[in-house]
C-alpha positions in Angstrom: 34.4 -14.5 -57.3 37.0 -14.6 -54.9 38.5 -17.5 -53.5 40.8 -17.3 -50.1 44.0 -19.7 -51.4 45.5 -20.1 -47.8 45.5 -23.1 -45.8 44.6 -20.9 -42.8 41.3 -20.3 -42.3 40.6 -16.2 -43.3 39.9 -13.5 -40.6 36.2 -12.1 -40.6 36.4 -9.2 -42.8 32.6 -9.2 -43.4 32.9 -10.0 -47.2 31.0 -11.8 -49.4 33.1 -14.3 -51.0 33.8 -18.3 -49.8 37.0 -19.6 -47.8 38.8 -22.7 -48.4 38.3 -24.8 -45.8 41.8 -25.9 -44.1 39.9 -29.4 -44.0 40.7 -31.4 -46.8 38.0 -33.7 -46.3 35.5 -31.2 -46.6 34.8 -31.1 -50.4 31.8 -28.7 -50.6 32.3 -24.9 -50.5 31.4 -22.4 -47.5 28.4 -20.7 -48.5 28.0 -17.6 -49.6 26.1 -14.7 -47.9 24.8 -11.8 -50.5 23.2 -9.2 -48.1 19.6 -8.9 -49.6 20.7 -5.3 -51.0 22.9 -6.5 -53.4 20.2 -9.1 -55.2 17.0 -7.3 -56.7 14.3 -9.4 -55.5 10.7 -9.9 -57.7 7.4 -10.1 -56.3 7.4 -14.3 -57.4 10.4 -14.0 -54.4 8.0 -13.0 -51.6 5.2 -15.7 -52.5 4.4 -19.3 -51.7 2.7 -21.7 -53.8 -0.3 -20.9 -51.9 -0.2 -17.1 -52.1 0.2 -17.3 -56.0 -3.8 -17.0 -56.0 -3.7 -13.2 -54.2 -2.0 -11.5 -57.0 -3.4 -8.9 -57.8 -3.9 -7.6 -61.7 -1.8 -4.8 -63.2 -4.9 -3.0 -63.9 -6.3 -2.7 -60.5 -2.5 -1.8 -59.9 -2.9 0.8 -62.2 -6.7 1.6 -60.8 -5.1 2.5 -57.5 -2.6 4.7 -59.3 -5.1 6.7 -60.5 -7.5 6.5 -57.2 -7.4 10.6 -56.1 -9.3 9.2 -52.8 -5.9 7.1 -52.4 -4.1 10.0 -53.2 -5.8 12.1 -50.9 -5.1 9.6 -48.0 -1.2 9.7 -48.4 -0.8 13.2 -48.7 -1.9 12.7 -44.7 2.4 12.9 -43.2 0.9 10.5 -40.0 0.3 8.1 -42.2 3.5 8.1 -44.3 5.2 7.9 -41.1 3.0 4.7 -40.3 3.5 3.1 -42.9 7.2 3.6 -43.2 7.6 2.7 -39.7 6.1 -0.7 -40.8 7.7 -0.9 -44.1 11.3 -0.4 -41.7 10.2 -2.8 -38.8 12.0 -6.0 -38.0 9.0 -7.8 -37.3 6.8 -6.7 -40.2 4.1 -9.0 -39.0 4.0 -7.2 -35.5 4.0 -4.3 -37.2 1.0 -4.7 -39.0 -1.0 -6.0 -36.3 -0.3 -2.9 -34.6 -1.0 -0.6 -37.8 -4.5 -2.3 -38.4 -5.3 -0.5 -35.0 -5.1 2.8 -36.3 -7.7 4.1 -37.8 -6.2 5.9 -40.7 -4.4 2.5 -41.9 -7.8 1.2 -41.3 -9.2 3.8 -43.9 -6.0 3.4 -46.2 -6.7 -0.8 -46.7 -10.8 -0.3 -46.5 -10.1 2.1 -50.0 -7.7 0.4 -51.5 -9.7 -3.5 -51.0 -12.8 -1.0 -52.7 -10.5 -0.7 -55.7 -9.0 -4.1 -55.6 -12.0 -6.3 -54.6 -15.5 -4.0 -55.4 -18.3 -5.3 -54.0 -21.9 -5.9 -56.1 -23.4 -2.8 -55.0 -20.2 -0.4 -55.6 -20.2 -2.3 -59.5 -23.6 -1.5 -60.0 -22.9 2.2 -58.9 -20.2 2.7 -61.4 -21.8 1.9 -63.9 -24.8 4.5 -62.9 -22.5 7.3 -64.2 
């Protein structure tokens, strides 16, 4: 890490690295700014304490993988752009309030909640075969 040395403050040169403050009072460091590309980030990162309880397994991870009705539905190039228009939004939560109106996201979260969250009657179905 670098460290400015000069008792004048630095000149913005959008870099990530804290100034010495010419304050001599001031005994705790500027903060540092890491642009979110730089730091991988986990799943643990985007959760709460309350959402810890919406994980969802590996294996119905791995079920939806393997789903060929998923696969069918993102082969469809509208909905690839949909959802990489909301995957690239600023407001992600506008996004999706506006991608739950289209029909094919519609179809895209009803088949993958079937996979993820099966209800009694599609369980007894499965195991007909």
């Amino acid at each position: 890490m670098f460290l400015n040395t000069d008792a004048q403050p630095a000149e913005s040169d959008n870099s990530c690295h804290p100034i010495k403050e010419s304050d001599p009072v001031s005994s705790s460091p500027t903060p540092v700014t890491v642009s979110s590309a730089e730091q991988p980030w986990i799943v643990e990162d985007l959760l709460d304490e309350d959402s810890h309880t919406d994980k969802v397994p590996l294996q119905k991870l791995q079920q939806l993988g393997d789903s060929e009705a998923l696969e069918g539905l993102l082969r469809n190039p509208h909905l690839r752009q949909l959802m990489m228009s909301v995957d690239s939004a600023e407001n992600k939560a506008k996004a999706m309030k506006d991608a739950m109106q289209e029909p094919l996201f519609v179809e895209l979260a009803d088949q993958c909640l079937k996979i993820i969250e099966p209800t009694e009657t599609e369980n007894d179905d499965d195991d007909e075969y």
